[in-house]
C-alpha positions as CSV (number, residue, x, y, z in Angstrom):
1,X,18.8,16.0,26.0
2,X,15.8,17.2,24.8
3,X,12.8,16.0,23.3
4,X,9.2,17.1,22.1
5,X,6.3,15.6,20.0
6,X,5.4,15.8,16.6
7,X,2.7,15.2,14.0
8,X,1.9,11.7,12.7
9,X,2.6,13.9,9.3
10,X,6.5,14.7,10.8
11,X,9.1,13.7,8.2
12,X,12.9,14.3,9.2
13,X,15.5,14.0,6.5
14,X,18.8,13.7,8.0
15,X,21.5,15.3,5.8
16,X,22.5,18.7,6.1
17,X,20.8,20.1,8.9
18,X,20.8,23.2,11.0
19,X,22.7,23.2,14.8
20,X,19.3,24.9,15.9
21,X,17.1,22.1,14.4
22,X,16.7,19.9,17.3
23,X,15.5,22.6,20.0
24,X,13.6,24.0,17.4
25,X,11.8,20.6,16.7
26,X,11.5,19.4,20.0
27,X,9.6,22.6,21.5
28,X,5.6,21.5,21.3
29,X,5.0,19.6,24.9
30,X,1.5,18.5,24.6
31,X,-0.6,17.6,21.7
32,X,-4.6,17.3,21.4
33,X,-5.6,14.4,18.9
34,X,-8.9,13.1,18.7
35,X,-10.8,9.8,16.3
36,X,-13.3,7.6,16.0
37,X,-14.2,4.3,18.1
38,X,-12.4,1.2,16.1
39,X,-10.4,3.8,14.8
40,X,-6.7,5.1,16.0
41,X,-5.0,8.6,16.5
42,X,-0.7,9.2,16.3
43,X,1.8,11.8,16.9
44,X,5.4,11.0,17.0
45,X,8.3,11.8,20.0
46,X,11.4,13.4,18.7
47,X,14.3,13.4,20.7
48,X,18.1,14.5,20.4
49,X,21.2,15.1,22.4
50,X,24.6,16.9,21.8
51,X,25.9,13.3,23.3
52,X,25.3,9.6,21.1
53,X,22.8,8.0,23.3
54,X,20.9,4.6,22.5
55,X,17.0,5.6,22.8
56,X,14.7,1.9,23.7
57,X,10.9,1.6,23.8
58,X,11.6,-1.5,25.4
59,X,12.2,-3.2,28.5
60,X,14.9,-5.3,28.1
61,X,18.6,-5.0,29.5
62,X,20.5,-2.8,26.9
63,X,24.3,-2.0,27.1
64,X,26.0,-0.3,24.2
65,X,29.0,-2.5,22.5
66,X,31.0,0.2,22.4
67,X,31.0,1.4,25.8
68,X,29.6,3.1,28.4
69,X,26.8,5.2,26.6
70,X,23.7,6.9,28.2
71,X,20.2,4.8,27.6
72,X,16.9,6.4,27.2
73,X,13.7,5.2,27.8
74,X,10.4,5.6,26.1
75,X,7.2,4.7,27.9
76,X,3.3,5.6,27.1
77,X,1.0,5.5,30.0
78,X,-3.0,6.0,29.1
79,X,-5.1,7.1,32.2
80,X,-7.2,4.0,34.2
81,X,-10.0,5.1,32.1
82,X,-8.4,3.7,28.9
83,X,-9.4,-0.1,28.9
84,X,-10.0,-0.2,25.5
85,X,-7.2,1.6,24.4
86,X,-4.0,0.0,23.0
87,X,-1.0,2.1,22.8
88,X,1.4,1.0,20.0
89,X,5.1,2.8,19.9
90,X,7.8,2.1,17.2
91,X,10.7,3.5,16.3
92,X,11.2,4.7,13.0
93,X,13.9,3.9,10.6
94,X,15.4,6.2,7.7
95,X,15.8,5.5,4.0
96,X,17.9,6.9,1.5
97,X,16.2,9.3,-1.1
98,X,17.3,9.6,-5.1
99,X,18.1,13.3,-3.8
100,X,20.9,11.6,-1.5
101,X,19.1,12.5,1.7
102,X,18.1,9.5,4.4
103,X,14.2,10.2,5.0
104,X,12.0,8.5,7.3
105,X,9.9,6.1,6.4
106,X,10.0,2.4,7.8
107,X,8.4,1.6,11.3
108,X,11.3,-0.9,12.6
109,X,11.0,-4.2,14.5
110,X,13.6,-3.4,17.0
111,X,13.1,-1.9,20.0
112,X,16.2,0.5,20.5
113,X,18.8,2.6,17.9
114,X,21.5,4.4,18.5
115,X,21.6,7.7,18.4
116,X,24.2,9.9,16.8
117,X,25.2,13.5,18.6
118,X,23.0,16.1,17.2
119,X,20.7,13.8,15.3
120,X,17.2,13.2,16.1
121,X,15.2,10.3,16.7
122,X,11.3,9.3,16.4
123,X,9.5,7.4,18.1
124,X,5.6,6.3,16.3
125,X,2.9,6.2,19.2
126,X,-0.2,4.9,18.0
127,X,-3.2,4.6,20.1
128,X,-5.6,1.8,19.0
129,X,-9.3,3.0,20.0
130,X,-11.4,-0.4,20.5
131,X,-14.9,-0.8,18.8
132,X,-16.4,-0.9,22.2
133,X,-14.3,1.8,23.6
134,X,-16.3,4.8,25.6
135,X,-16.8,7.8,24.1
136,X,-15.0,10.5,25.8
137,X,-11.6,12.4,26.3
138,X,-8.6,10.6,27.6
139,X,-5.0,11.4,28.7
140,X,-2.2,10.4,28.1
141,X,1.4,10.7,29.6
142,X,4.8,10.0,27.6
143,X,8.0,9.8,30.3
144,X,11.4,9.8,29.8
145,X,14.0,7.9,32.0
146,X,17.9,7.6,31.9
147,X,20.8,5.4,33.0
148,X,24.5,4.8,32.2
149,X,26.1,1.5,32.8
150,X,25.0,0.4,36.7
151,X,23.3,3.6,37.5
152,X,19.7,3.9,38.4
153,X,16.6,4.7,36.0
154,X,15.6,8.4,36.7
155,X,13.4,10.2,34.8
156,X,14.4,13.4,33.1
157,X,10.8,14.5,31.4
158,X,7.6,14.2,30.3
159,X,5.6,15.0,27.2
160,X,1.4,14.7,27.4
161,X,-1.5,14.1,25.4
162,X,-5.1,14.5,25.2
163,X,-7.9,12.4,23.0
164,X,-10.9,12.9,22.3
165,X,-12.5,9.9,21.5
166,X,-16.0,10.9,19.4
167,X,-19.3,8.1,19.8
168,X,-19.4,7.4,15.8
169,X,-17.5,3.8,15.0
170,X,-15.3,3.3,12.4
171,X,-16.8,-0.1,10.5
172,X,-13.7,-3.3,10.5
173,X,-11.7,-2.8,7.6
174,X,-13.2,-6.1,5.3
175,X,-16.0,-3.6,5.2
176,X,-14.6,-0.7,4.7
177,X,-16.1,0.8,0.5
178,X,-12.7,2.4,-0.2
179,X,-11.8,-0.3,-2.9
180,X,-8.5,-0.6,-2.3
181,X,-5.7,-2.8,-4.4
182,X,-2.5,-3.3,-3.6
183,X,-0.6,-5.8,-6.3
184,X,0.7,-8.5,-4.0
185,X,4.1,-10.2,-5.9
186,X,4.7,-13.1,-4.2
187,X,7.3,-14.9,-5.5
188,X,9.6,-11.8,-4.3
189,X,8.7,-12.3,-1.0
190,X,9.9,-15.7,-0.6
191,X,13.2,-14.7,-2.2
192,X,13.3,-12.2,0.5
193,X,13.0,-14.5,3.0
194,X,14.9,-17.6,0.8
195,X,11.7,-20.2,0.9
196,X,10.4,-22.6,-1.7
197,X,7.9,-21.2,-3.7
198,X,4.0,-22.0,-2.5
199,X,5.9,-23.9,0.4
200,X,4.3,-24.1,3.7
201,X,7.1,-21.6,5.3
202,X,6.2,-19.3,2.3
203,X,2.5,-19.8,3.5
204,X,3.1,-18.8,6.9
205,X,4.8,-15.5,5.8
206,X,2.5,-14.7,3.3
207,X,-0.4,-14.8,5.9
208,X,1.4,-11.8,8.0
209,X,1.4,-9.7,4.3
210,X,-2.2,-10.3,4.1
211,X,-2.9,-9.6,7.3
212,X,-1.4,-6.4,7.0
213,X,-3.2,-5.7,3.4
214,X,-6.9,-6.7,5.7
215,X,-6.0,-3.9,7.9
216,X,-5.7,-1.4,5.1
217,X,-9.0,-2.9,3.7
218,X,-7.6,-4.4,0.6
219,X,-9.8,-6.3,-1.8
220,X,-8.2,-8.1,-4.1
221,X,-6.2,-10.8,-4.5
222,X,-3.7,-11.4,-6.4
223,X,-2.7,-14.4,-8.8
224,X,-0.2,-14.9,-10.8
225,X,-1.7,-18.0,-13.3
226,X,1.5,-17.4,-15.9
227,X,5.0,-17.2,-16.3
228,X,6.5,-13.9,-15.6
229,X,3.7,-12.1,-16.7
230,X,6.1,-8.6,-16.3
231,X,9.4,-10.0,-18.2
232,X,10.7,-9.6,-14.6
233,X,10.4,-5.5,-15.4
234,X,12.6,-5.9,-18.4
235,X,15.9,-6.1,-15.4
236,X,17.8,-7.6,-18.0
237,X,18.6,-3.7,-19.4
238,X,19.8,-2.6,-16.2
239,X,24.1,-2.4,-14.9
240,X,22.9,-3.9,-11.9
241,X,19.6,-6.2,-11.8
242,X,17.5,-7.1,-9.7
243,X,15.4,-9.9,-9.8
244,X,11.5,-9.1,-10.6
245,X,10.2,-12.1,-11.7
246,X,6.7,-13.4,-10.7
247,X,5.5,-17.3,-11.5
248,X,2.5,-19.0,-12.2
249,X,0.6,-19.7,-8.8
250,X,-0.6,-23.3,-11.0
251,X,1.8,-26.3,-11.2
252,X,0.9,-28.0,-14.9
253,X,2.4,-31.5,-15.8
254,X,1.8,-33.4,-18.9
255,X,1.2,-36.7,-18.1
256,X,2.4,-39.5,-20.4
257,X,-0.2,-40.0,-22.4
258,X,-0.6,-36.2,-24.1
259,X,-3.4,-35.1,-21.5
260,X,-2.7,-31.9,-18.9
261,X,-3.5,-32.1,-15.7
262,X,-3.3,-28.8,-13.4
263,X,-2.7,-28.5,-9.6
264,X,-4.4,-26.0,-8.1
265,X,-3.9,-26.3,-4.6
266,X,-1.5,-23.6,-4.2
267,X,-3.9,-21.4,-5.7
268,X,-6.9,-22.1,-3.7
269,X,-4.9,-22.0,-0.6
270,X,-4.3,-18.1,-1.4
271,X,-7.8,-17.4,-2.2
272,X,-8.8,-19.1,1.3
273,X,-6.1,-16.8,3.5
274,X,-7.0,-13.8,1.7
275,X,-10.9,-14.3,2.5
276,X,-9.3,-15.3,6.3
277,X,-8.6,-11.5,6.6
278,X,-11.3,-9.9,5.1
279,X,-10.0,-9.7,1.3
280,X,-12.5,-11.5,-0.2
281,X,-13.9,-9.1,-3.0
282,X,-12.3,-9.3,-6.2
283,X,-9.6,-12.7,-7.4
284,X,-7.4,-11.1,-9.5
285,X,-5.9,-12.9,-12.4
286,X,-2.1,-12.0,-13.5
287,X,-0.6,-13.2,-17.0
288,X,-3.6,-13.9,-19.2
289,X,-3.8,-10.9,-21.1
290,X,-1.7,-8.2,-22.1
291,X,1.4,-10.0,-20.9
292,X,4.7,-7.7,-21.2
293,X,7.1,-8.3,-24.4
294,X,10.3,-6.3,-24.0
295,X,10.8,-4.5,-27.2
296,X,14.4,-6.1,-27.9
297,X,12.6,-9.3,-28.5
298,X,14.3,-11.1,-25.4
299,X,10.8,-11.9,-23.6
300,X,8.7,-12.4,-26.1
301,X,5.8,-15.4,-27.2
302,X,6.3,-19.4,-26.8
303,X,3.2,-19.7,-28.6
304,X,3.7,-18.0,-32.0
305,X,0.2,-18.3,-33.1
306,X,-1.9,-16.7,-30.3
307,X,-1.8,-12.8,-30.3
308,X,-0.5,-12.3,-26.6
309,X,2.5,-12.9,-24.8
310,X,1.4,-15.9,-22.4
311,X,4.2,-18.4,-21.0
312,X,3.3,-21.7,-19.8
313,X,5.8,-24.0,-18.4
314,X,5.0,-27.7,-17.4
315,X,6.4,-31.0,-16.5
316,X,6.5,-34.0,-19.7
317,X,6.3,-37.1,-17.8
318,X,7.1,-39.0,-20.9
319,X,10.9,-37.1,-21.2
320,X,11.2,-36.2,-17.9
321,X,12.0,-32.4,-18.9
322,X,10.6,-28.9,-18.4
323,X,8.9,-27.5,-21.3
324,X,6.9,-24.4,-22.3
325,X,3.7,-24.9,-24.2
326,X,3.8,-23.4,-27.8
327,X,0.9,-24.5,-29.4
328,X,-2.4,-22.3,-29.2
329,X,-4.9,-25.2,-28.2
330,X,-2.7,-26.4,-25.2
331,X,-3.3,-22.6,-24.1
332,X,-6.6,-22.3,-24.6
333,X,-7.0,-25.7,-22.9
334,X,-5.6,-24.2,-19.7
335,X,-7.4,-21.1,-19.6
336,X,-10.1,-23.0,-20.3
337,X,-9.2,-25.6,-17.3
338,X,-8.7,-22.8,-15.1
339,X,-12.3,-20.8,-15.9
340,X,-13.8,-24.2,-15.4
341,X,-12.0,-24.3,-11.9
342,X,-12.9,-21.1,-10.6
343,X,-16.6,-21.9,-11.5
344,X,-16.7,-24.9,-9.6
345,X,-15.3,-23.1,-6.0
346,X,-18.5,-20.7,-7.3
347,X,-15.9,-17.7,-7.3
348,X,-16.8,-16.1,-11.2
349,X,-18.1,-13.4,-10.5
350,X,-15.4,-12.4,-8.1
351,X,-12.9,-13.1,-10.7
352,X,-11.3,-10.3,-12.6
353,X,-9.1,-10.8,-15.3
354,X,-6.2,-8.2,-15.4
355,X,-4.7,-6.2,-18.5
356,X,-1.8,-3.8,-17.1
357,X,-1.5,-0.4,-19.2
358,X,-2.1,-1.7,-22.7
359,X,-0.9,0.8,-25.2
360,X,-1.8,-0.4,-29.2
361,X,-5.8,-0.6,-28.5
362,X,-6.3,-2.5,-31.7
363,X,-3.9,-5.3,-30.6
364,X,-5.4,-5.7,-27.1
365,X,-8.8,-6.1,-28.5
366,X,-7.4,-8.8,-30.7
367,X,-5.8,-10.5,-27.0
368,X,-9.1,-9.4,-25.6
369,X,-11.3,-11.3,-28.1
370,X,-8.6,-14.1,-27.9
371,X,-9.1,-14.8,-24.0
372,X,-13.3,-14.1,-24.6
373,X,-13.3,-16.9,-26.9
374,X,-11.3,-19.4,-24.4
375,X,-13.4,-18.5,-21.3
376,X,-16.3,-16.2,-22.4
377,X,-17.2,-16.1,-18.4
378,X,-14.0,-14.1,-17.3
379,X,-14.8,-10.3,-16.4
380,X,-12.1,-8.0,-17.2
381,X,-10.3,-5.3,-15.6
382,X,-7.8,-2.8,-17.3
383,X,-5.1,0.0,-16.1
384,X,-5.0,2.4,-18.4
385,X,-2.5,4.9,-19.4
386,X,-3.7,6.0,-22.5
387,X,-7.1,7.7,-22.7
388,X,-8.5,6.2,-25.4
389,X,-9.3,3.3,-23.9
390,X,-11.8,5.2,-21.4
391,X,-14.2,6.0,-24.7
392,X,-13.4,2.8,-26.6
393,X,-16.1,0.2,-25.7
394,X,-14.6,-2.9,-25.2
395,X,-16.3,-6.0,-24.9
396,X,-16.2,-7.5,-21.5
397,X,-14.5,-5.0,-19.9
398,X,-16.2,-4.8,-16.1
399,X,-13.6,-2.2,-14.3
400,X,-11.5,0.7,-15.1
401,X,-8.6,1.9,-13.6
402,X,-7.2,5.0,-15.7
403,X,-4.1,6.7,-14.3
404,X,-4.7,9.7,-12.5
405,X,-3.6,11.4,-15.5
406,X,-6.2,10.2,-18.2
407,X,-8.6,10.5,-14.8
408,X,-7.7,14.3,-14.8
409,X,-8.2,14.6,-18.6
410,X,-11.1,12.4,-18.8
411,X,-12.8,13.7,-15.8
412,X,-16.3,14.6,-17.8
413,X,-16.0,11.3,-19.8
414,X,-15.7,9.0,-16.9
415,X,-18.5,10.7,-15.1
416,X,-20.7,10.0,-18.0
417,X,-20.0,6.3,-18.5
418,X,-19.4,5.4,-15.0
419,X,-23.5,4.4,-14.7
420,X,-23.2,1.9,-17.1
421,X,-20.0,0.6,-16.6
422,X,-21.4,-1.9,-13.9
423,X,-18.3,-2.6,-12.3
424,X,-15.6,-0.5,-10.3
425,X,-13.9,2.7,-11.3
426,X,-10.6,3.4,-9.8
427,X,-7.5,5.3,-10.6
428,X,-3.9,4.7,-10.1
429,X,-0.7,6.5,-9.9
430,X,2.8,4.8,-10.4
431,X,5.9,6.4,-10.5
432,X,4.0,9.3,-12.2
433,X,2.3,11.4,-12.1
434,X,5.0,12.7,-9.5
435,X,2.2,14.1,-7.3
436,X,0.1,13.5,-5.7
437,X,2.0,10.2,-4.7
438,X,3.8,7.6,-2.2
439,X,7.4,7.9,-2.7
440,X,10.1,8.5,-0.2
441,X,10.0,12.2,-1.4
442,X,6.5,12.9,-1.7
443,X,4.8,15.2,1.3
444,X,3.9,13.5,4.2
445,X,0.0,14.3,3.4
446,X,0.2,13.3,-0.1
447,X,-0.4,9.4,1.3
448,X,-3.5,10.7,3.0
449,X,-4.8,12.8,0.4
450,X,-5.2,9.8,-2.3
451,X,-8.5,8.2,-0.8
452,X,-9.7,11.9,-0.8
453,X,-8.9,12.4,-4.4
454,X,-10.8,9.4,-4.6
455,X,-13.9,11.0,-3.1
456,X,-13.0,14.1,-5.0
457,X,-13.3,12.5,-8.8
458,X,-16.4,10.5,-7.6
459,X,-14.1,7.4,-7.9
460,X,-14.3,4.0,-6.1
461,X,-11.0,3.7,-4.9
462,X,-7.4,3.4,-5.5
463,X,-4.4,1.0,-7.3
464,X,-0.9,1.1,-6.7
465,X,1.6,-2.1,-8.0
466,X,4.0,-1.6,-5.7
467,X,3.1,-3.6,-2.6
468,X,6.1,-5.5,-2.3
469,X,8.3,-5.3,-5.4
470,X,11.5,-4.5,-3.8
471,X,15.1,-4.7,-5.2
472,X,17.3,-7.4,-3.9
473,X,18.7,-5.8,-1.2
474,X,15.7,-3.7,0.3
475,X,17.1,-3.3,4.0
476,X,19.9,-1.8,2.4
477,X,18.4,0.3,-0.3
478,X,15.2,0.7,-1.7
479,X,16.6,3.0,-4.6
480,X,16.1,1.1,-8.3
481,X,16.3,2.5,-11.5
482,X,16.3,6.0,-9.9
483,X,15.8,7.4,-13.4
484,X,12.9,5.8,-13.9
485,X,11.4,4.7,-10.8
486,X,11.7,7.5,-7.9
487,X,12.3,5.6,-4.4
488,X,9.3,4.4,-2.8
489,X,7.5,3.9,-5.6
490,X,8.3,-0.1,-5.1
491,X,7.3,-0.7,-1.8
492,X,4.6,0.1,1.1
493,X,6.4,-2.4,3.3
494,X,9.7,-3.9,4.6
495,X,10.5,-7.3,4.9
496,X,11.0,-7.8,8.7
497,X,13.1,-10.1,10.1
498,X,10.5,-12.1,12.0
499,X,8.9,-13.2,8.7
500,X,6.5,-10.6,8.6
501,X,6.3,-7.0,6.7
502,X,7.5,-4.0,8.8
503,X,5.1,-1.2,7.9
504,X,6.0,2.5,6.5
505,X,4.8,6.1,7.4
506,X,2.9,5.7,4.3
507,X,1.1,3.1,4.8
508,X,-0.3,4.4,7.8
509,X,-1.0,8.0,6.2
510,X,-2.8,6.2,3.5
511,X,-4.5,4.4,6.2
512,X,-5.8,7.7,7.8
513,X,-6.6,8.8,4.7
514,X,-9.1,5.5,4.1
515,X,-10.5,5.8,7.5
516,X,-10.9,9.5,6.1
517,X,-13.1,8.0,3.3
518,X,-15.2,5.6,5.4
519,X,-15.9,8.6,7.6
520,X,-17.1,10.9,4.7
521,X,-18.9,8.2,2.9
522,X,-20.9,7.6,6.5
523,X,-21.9,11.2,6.6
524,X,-23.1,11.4,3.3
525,X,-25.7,8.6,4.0
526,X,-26.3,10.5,6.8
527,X,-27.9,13.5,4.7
528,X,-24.3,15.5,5.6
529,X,-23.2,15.6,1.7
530,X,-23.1,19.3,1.1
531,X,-20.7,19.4,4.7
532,X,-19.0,16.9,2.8
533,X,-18.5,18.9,-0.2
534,X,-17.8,21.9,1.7
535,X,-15.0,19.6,3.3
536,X,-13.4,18.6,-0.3
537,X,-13.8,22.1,-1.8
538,X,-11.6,23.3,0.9
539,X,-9.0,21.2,0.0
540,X,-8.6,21.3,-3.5
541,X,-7.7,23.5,-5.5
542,X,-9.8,22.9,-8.7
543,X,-12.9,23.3,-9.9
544,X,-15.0,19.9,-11.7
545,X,-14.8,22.8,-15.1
546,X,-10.9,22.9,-14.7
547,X,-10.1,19.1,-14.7
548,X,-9.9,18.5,-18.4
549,X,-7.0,21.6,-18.3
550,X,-5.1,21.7,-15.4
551,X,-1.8,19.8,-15.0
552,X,-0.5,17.5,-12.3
553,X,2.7,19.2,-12.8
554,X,2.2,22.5,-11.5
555,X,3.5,23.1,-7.6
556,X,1.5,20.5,-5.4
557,X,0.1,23.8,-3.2
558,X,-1.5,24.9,-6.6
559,X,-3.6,21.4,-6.6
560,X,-4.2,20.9,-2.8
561,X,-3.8,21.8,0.3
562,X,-0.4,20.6,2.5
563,X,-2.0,21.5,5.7
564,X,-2.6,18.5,8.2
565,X,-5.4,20.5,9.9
566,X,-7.5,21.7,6.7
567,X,-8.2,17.5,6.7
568,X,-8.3,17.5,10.2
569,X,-11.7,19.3,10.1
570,X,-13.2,16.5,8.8
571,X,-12.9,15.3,12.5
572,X,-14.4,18.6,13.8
573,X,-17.4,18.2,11.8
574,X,-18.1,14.7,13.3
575,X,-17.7,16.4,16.5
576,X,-20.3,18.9,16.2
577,X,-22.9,16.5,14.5
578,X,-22.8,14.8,17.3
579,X,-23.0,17.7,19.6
580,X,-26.3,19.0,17.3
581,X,-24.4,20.9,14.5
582,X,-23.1,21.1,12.0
């Protein structure tokens, strides 16, 4: 057998693969990490055998159900020292790329896999450094034991590790300044897990999804206060469909004498366990302007005299039926209803009213100017995908999230307006540009590298969609419209068995890289700026003069660095401003 450690940054891709490959990649012994205080530092174990084996980071009895099989175990030991330290280990699950290849990716509930001859296996070790933790180095020791059947444990190895953990202190995530926003789509998760919709077992796994969006330091959350605001991703084109659709967060019944009345229960219970985990920032409203119309006219308006796309379904009391509102003033009435709402839980100016990638810029100003009239207080917030909306001033516009493209093109332009823009200025990629990105066949540091992009442009933070839109059968396959929509590009997280999410690889490099942020935003107030620069120079490979000209298509090495340890300097600076240099 042998084994090794690896990077946190380690991808393995399991299909055609050399017989050398496994001593090759299980030859590093020890490892030297270092972080912050309320911060953490990883590195994976990587193990392999000519023989199938069954590899546990558990405890618990295991036998193989087809036989007698040699059992491995994994087990971290921190020194007595480490009190405030919290080792984490998973193992980590494959996923089939668009290229055919099974990639790593998903951190799995379960405590033990089999092992196939000549494959290998890894392990995520995560070590959770406390706020109050001691500044100092610690050391760490990762053995390996093995039985068959009856026999006893013994061990057959051990791998080590040093950290260094520096005096400065990460801040908790709810106050982290990397604005982060991650699209939650709700209804999909309780289809995943086959509960009612806004039911009390759809609460409770809707909390662990948040939870897991508060570690990140998301702020926003999201509502859906509409009818399939997306036309279900237009799924209705596809061979084989899956289903997409996301619905109004607000139950609306017409009662029997003509009047609405609107239950917003559901609603405010969502805003309340966001703000329970720190995502508290932004109330993000879905399906009240810009709503998608597929082009072959299949999801298009109920309400043929207002200029967007906006579906309201209620319940007539007087027929007993299901209906969708089609007249203009029972629209307005509800946006209306719902701006008065908001203002009375004295939420306003946390609210931000979201257009996703408008395209005819004459038609949304006519839906803009539509939804200003019916509730004048709502602040908007746009993705763009075409540029001209960057120069066109629109009225009531507060943030702007252009796609990394028109952020690349408009570089100079943004930088001029972002003073008086008064709100937040983000960018987003989706499944392009194709780098730098989150999917299954992105590099490894590509997930880390967008909060310093961020920091790069002079931006506020970062947008993805994709937080949870997977197809139906995501444990199975991730892969959708391949043609259109590279792996990964629909998901951060899993849905775990236990009702919770199991997290990715990239979710936790994109965490590192927003604990990357929060650490070069701190030295910048700390008069370090120009180190700071110095920092982001090195890593990219562009000049402020060349972003209107170069492309996001050339090779990814032309546009940054792919080296772990050019970023890792970041943590080598802190190091020596706290030892009196720089």
């Amino acid at each position: 057998m042998l084994f090794g450690l690896q990077s946190m940054y380690y991808k393995y891709i399991r299909g055609v693969n050399p017989w050398d490959q496994t001593a090759r990649e299980t030859s590093v012994k020890r490892m030297e990490l270092v972080c912050c205080r309320g911060d953490s530092a990883s590195l994976q174990v990587v193990a392999g055998a000519e023989e199938d084996f069954l590899l546990t980071v558990g405890t618990e009895t295991l036998f193989w159900k087809g036989g007698p099989l040699p059992v491995v175990r994994i087990q971290v030991e921190l020194d007595e020292a480490a009190k405030a330290l919290q080792p984490e280990v998973r193992l980590i699950g494959l996923v089939r790329d668009d290229d055919g290849g099974r990639k790593s990716d998903v951190l799995l509930d379960q405590s033990s896999i089999h092992v196939a001859a000549r494959n290998l296996q890894q392990v995520f070790v995560e070590i959770h450094v406390g706020a109050q933790a001691q500044p100092g180095r610690y050391s760490g020791v990762i053995r390996l034991f093995r039985h068959t059947m009856f026999e006893d444990e013994v061990p057959v190895g051990e791998l080590s590790f040093g950290l260094t953990v520096l005096q400065r202190r990460l801040p908790a995530p709810e106050q982290y300044r990397f604005y982060l926003d991650l699209w939650q789509h709700n209804a999909n998760i309780a289809r995943k897990y086959d509960v009612r919709l806004w039911s009390d077992a759809h609460f409770a796994i809707i909390e662990r999804y948040l939870e897991s969006l508060g570690n990140l330091g998301q702020k926003a959350a999201s509502l859906v206060v509409s009818e399939i605001p997306w036309s279900g991703q237009g799924s209705h084109m596809d061979d084989d469909p899956s289903d997409l659709f996301e619905y109004n967060i607000v139950s609306v019944i017409r009662r029997a004498d003509g009047t609405f009345s609107y239950d917003y229960r559901a609603m405010d219970r969502y805003i309340e366990l966001a703000e329970r985990y720190g995502i508290k920032e932004e109330i993000e409203l879905f399906g009240l302007l810009n709503v998608w119309e597929t082009q072959d006219g299949v999801y298009g308006s109920p309400v043929s005299d207002y200029p967007d796309g906006i579906r309201l379904r209620y319940f007539d009391e007087r027929t007993g039926t299901f209906r969708f509102m089609r007249k203009r003033g029972e629209l307005e009435h509800y946006i209306r209803a719902l701006e008065e709402h908001l203002r009375s839980l004295r939420v306003c100016e946390r609210v931000r009213v979201m257009a996703d990638e408008p395209a005819d810029l004459a038609l949304f100003n006519e839906r803009l100017q539509a939804l200003r009239q019916a509730a004048p207080s709502f602040k908007l917030k746009v993705a763009i995908n075409h540029s001209e909306f960057i120069s066109a001033k629109l009225d009531g516009i507060r943030d702007y999230v252009p796609k990394l493209t028109c952020a690349f093109e408009e570089f100079n332009e943004l930088r001029r307006r972002k003073p008086d823009i008064g709100g937040k200025l983000l960018y987003y990629v989706c499944n392009n540009p194709r780098r730098p990105n989150t999917l299954i066949g992105s590099p490894a540091l590509e997930s880390r590298i967008i909060p310093w992009l961020a920091a790069r442009l002079e931006l506020d933070g970062f947008l993805r969609w994709n937080y949870t839109v997977w197809p139906d059968r995501p444990l199975e396959s991730i892969q959708y419209r391949p043609q259109f929509w590279p792996a990964g590009d629909t998901n951060f997280v899993y849905p775990g068995k236990d009702g919770g999410p199991m997290l990715s690889l990239r979710y936790k490099w994109l965490q590192r890289g927003i604990r990357d942020y929060e650490l070069m935003r701190q030295m910048r107030a700390e008069g370090l700026g120009e180190a700071v620069d110095r920092l982001l120079d090195g890593v990219f490979r562009f000049t402020d003069e060349e972003l209107g000209t170069r492309s996001l298509n050339e090779p990814a090495e032309a546009l940054y660095s792919l080296d772990p340890t050019e970023y890792d300097r970041l943590f080598a600076l802190l190091q020596a401003a706290e030892e009196g240099g720089e």
